[in-house]
C-alpha positions as CSV (number, residue, x, y, z in Angstrom):
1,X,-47.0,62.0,17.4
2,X,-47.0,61.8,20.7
3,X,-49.1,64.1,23.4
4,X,-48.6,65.0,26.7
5,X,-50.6,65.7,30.2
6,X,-49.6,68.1,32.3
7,X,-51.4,67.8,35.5
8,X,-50.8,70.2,38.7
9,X,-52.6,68.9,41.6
10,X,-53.8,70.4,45.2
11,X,-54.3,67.5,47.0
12,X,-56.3,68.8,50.1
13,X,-56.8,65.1,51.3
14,X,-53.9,62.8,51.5
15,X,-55.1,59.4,52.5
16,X,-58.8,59.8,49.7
17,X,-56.1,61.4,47.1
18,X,-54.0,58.1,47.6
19,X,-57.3,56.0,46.3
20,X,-57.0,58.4,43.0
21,X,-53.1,57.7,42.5
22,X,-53.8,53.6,42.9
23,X,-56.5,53.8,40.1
24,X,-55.3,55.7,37.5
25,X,-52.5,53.4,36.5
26,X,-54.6,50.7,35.0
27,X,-56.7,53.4,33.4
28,X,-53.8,55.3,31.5
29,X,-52.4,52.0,30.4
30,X,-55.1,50.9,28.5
31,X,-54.7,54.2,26.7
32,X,-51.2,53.4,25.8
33,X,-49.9,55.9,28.0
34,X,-47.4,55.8,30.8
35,X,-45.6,58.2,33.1
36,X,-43.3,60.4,32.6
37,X,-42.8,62.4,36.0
38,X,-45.6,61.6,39.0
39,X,-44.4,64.1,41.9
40,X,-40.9,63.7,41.6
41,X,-38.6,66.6,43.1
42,X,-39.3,69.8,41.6
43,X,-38.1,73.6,41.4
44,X,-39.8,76.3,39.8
45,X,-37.0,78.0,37.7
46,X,-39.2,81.2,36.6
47,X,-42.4,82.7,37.8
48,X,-44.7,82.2,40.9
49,X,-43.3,79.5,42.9
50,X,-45.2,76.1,42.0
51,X,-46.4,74.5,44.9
52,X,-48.8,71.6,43.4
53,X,-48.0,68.2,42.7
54,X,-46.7,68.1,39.2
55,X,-47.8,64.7,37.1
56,X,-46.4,64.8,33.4
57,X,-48.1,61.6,31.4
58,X,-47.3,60.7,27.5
59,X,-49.7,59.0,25.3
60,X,-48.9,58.1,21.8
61,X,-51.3,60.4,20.1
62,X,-53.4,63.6,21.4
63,X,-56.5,61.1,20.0
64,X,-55.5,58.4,22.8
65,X,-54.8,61.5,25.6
66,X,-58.4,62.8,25.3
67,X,-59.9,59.1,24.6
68,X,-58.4,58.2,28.1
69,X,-59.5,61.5,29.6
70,X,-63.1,61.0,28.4
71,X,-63.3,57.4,29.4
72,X,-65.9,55.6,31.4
73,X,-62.8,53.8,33.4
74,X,-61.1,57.7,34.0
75,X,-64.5,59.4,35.0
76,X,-64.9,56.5,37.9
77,X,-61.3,57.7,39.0
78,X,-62.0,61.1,39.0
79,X,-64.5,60.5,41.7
80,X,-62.1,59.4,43.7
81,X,-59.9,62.9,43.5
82,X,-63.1,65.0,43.8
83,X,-62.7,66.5,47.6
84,X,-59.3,65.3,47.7
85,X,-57.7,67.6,45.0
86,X,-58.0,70.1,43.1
87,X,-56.8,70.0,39.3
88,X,-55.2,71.7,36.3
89,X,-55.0,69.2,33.3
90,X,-53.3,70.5,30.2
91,X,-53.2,68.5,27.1
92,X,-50.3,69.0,24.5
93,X,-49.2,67.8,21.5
94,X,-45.4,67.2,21.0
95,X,-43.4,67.8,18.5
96,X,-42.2,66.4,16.0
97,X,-38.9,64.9,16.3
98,X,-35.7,67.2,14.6
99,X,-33.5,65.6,12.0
């Protein structure tokens, strides 16, 4: 079943973030996973107003979603983010499909 990241991002520096967002490509593909939204438009329809970049990745199983987020090859990009962003990462299963 697939599994989703949800990750809303403060990027506080533009131009070191923009290292982050050219390495994690190669990183979540060898996890199988690909993206689904990565800062699109967005509105907030209920709530506080969301402000932060909004990144929504699918992997094929919640297994290969925390495989890739414990990874050698992802801990090397997160460098890259750290004093460039801030981060939420949410991790969730979806569901199954409805016949």
């Amino acid at each position: 079943m697939a599994a989703y990241i949800i990750a809303l991002v403060d990027v506080t520096d533009p131009e070191r973030y923009a290292e982050y967002v050219k390495a994690t490509p190669t990183v979540i593909a060898r996890f199988d996973g690909r993206f689904i939204a990565r800062a699109g438009r967005t509105a907030t329809l209920e709530g506080p107003a969301e402000t932060r970049r909004v990144v929504l990745i699918e992997f094929p199983s919640f297994e290969r979603a925390e495989a890739f987020y414990r990874s050698e090859e992802y801990e090397r990009a997160k460098k890259l983010r750290s004093g460039a962003a801030t981060a939420t990462l949410v991790l969730v299963e979806g569901c199954a499909p409805q016949a």
